[in-house]
N, C-alpha and C positions, 0 to 999 in steps of 0.2 A: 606458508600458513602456520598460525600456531593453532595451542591447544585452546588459546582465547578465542578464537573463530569460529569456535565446534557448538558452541552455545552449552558448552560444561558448566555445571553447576558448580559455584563456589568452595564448597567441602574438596569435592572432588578436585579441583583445578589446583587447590591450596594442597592437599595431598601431594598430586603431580610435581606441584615445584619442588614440593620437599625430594621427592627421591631423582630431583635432579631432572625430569622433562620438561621442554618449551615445544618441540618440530612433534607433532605427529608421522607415522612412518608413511608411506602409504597404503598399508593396507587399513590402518589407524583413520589417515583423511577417509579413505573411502566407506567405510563399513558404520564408524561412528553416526553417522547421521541418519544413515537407514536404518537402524538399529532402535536410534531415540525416537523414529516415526512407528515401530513397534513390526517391522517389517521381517519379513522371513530373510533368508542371505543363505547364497552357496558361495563360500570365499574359497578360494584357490589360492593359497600360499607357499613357499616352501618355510624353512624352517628356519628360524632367527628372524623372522620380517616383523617383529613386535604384535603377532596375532595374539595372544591373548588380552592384551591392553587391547584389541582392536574390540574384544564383546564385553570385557569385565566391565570397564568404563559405562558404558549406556548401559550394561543391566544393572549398575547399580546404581542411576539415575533413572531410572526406570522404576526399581520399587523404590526411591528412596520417596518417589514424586504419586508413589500409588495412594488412590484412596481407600478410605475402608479403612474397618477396625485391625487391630492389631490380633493375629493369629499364630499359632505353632505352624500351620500348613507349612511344607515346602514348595517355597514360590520358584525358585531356578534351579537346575539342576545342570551341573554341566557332566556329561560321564566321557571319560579318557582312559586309554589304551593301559596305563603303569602306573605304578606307585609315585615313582620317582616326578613324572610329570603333574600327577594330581597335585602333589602337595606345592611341586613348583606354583600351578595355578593357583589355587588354594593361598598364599603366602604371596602372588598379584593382588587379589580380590583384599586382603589385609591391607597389603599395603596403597593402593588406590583408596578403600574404604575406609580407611580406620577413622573419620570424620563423619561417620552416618551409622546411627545407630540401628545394622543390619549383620545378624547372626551367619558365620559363616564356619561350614566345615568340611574337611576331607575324609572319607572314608574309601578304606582300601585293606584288600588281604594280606596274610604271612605276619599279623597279629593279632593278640587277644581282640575282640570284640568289645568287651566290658565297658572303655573309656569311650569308645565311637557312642556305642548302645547309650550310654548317660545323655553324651550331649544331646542327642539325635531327643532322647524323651525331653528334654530341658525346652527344643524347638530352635528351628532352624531355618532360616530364610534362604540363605543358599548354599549347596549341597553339591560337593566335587565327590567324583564317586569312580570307581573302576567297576567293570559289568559284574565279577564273579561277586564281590562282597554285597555290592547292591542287590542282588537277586536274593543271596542271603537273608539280608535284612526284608527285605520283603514279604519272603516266601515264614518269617515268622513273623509278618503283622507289624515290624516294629519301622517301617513305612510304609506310608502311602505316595502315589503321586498324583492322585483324583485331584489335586487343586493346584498342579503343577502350572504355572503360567508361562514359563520360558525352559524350554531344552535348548541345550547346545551337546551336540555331536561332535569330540574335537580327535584328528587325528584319524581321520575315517578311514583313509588306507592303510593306516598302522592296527587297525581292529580288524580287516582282512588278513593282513598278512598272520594276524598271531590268532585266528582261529574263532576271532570273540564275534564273528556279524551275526553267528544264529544267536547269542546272547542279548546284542542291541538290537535285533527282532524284537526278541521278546518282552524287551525293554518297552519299546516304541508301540506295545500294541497297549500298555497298562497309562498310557498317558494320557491325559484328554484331549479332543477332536480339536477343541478351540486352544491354541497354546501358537506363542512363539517359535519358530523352530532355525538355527541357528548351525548349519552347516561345515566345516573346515577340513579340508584336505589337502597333502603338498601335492600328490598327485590323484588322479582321476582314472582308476581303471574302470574296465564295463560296471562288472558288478555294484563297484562304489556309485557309478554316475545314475543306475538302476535304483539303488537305496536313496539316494538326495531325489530323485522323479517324484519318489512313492511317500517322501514324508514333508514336502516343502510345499508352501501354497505362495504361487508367483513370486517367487524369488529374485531378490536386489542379487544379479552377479559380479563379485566382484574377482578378479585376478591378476596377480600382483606377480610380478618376473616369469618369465615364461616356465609352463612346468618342467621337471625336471630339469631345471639348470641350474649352474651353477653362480654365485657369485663372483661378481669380475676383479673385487678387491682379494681375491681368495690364489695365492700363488700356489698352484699347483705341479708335482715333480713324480716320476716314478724311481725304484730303485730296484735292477736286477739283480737277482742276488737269490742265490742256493738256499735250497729252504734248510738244511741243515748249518747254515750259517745266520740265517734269520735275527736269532739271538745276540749274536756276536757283532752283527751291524746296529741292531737299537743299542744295545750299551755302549758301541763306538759314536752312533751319533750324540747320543745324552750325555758323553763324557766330552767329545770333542768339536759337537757342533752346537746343541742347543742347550741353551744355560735356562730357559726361564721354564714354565709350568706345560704339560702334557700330558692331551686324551690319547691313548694308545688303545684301541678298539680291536677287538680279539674276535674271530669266529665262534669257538667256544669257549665253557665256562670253565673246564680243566684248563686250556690254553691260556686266559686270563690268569689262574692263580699261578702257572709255573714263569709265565713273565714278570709278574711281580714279584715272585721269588728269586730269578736271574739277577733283577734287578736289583734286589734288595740284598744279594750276596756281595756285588759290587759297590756297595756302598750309596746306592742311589734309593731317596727314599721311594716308595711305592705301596699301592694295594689296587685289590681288586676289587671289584664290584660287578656283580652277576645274580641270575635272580635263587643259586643256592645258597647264600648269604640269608644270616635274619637285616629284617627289617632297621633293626639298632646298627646292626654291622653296615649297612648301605648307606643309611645316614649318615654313619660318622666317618664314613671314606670320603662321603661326599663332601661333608664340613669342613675335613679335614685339607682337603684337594681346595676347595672356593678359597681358605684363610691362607695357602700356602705351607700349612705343616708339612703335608705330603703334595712331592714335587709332580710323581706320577700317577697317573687313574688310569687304571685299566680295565677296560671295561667292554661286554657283552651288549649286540644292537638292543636289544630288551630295556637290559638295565640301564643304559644310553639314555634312552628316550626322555628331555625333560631336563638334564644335564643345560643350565643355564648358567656359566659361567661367565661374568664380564671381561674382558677383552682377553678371552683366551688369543693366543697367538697360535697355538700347533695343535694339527692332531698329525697321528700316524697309524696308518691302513696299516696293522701288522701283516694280516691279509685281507683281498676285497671279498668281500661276498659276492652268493650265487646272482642276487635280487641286484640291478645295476642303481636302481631308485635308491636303496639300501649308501650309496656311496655320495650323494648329495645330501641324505640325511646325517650320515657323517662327519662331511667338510663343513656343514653348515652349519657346526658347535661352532666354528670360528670364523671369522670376516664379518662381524653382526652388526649390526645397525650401521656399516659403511666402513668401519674398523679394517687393517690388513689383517690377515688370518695366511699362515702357510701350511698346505696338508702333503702330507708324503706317504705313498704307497709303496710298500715293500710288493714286490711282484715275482713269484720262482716261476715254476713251468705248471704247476697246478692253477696259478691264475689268471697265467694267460688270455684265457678263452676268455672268464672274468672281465679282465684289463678289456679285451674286446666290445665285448657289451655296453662296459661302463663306458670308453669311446664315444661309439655310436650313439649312445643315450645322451651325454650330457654337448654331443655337436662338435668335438675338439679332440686332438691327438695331444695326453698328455706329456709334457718334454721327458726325457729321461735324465737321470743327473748320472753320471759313469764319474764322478768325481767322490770316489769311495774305496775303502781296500779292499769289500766285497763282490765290487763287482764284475759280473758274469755276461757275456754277447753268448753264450752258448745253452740257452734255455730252452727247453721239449714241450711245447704246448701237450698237456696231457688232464683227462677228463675223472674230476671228481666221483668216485661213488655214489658218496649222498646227493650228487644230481638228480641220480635214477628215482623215478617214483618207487616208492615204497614195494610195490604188490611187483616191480620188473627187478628190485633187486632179491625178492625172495621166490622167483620165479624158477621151480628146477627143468634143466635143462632139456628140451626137447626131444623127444625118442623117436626111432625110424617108425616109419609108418607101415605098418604092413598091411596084408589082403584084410585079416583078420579086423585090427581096430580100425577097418573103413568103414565095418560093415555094421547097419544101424540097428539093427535086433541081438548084438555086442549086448548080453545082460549088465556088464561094469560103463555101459556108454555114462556119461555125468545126463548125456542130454536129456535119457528115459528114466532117471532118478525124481521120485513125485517127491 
């Protein structure tokens, strides 16, 4: 199937060729056409399958084809998890649109307001937006969404994980009754499948590779290897094995800048990207990373998120995270639209358990490669801290129990405390 079979309208279809599409993906074939019927949609994706071309596309045949007078209202709104991914979408919707005379913008936190604020009063027809800035702009008047006609929810399990679903609550409760509503998740936990129940009316489902797995073009390796040698194995790999461009993805955002600094003492260029970084710093790591100035990006899952590079070849797990979902999100910067992609996870004795997980999750025992000078057969599966919930790692230690604090008329009991 091509994109001429979708019943795309000429602007948009003339766009497409320009940035080089004919094959719709599948999530593309399936979604598009229920989409131009005005139809709600819970998509199930993972990440690189071309979803965002799968709703920009029909909603912006969608208003381009509305009738009615010409208004400031915002007609779409799509709101997502990061900066980094808004403006990726955001910079879709351009480049699919720029043949239809349809206002489009990103707004997001971690800078001034001043330049969003202008456009936003100038008027705007579609509106990428992250929940905290949104709420912002709201809570002083300078939107509304009373004539919202199309939501899209994107990245619905990445707004769980980072804390935002009471936010797109209260999002979803200021929209109106009658509106589009537009779905997308790589994966489907309760609470998520709970949220799509409660905001979707008979929904087109669509699911595209099964969830949490992984791409079959995606050569995947583990490497065992002492975590105080960690550093000493990526600069040996970057020096002696991989010559072209690399996502190196860091647990934390101290982590991320001292590997790019390792890096960078070495002669190898690099930076990081995390969300302590300003906004200016992020973008130009990232511009810097897409153009090839800078060889390495290293980067934190957060700041990750939205990272749309074309035919990246590598990433590498410096370490896996606790979250096993979290490591498909990962790998799937690379192997995109059918492309080879190779990801390598560095593995000590802290990620064992990790390694395990991720396993089990994605259906496959990753190979190990033992062809390295770092490597280690003698690794101690042993358990993270910040596993621990919060409230059991600040939990003080248990005291013997005596006659005394058994007994329930104990004036210090917490239980007789009003």
């Amino acid at each position: 199937m091509l994109f001429t079979d979708l019943n795309i309208i000429k602007p948009i279809l003339d766009a497409l060729q320009k940035e080089g599409y004919e094959k719709p993906t599948p999530i593309q074939e399936k979604a598009i056409p229920s989409i131009l019927q005005h139809r709600d949609l819970l998509g199930t994706a993972q990440t690189g399958t071309g979803k965002t071309a799968a709703f920009a596309i029909p909603i912006l045949q969608n208003l381009a084809e509305r009738k009615g007078p010409k208004n400031n209202h915002i007609k779409a709104l799509i709101l997502t998890p990061t900066r980094e991914l808004a403006i990726q979408i955001e910079e879709s919707f351009n480049a699919y649109g720029g043949n239809l005379p349809l206002r489009k913008l990103v707004v997001f936190g971690g800078v001034k307001q001043g330049n969003q604020e202008k456009a936003l009063r100038r008027g705007v027809d579609i509106l990428v937006a992250t929940p905290g800035r949104l709420l912002d702009f709201i809570a002083q008047g300078i939107i509304s969404l009373k004539h919202l006609e199309i939501f899209v929810l994107d990245e619905a399990d990445r707004m769980l994980d980072m804390g935002f679903v009471h936010d797109v609550k209260r999002i979803i409760k200021l929209l109106p009754q009658r509106r589009q509503t537009l779905f997308f998740s790589a994966t489907m936990p309760t609470e998520i499948s709970k949220l799509a129940d409660s905001i979707l009316n008979n929904p087109v489902k669509v699911e595209v590779a099964a969830i949490s797995s992984t791409a079959e073009t995606i050569k995947q390796s583990v490497y065992y290897v002492d975590k105080d040698n960690k550093l000493d194995l990526l600069t040996h790999v970057l020096q002696n094995t991989i010559k072209d461009s690399v996502l190196v993805f860091s647990r934390t955002k101290h982590g991320a800048d001292k590997i790019a600094r390792k890096l960078q003492s070495h002669n190898i260029s690099a930076e990081a990207i995390h969300g302590n970084k300003s906004q200016n710093a992020r973008q130009n790591a990232l511009t810097n990373f897409k153009s090839g100035k800078t060889r390495i990006l290293v980067a934190t899952d957060i700041a990750a998120r939205g990272i749309d590079i074309d035919e990246l070849k590598y990433v590498v797990n410096f370490e896996l995270s606790d979250v096993p979902e979290t490591y498909v999100h990962r790998i799937g910067r690379t192997g995109r639209a059918g492309a080879e992609g190779s990801s390598i996870s560095f593995v000590d004795g802290l990620d064992l358990l990790n390694l395990k997980g991720t396993e089990k999750l994605i259906g496959m025992k990753i190979p190990i490669e033992k062809d390295h000078p770092y490597h280690t057969d003698n690794l101690v599966a042993q358990k993270r801290e910040v596993n621990k919930p919060f409230l059991q790692q600040r939990k003080k230690p248990a005291q013997p129990r005596t006659d005394s604090t058994k007994k329930p008329n104990n004036k210090n009991n917490f239980a007789r405390k009003k």
